[in-house]
N, C-alpha and C positions, 0 to 999 in steps of 0.2 A: 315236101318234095321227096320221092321216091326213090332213091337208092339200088339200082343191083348191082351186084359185087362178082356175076356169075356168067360174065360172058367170055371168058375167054379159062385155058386150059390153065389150071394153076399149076407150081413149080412144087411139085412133091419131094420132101425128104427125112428122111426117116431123125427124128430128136435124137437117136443114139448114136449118133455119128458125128456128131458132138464132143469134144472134151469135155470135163466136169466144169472147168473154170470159164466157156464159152457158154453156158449157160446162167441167166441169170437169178441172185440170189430169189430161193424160192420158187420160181419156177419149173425146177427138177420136179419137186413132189407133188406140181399140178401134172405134167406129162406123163409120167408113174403112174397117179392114180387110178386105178379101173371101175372104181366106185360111180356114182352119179351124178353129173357133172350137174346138174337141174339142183343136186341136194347140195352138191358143195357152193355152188353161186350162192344159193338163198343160206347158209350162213356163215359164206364172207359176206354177203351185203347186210346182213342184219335184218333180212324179211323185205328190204327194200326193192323187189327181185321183180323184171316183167317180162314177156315175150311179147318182142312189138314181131306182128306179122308184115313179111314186107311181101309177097307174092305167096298164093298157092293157084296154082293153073295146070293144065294138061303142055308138057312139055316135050323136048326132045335131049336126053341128055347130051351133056359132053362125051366126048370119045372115049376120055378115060374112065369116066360113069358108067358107060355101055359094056367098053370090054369086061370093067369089074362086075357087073350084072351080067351079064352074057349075054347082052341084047344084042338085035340084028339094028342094023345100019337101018335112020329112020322110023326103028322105034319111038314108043312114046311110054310116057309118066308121068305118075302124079309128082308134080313140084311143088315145094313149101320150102321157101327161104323165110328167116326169122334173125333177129337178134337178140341175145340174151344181153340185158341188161342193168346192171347193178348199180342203184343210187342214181337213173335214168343214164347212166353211160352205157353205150354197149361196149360191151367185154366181149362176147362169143358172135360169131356170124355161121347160121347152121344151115343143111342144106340138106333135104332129107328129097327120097325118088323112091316110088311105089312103082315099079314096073305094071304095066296092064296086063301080063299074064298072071301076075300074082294074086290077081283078085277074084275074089270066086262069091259069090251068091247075090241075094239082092242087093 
């Protein structure tokens, strides 16, 4: 069964807004990191590591995808939602948009 997680506008907010002790133990130094998040999954899991693909299709983003790309209202993208998954749990839910101006050759 298919899962999307991406239909409606999420509640954005910034992890720093946070006190220290409202964050939970070890979690700080996942949200810190600016490293690889692909590298740091595959060894907290121990190589047990996979990206199930749950959609890549030509889409329209969310509003708040659009204004942050600077797309016009009606624009389209490439979509790819995925989960990262450690020990076959997912952990991560990622959401990545290719604008179609951005693309250029064959």
């Amino acid at each position: 069964m298919k899962r999307y997680y991406s239909r409606r506008e999420p509640n954005w907010t910034s992890w720093c807004r946070y006190r220290h002790h409202q964050v939970l133990p070890g979690i700080e130094q996942w949200l810190r990191d600016r490293g690889s998040l692909t590298a740091r999954l595959k060894s907290a899991s121990r190589c047990d590591f996979r990206v199930n693909v749950l959609r890549q299709e030509w889409a329209c983003p969310l509003d708040s995808e659009r204004r942050l790309l600077g797309m016009r209202r009606g624009g389209i993208a490439i979509l790819r939602e995925v989960e990262l998954l450690c020990g076959g749990v997912p952990w991560v839910f990622a959401r990545t948009l290719i604008p179609v101006r951005s693309l250029q050759g064959p």
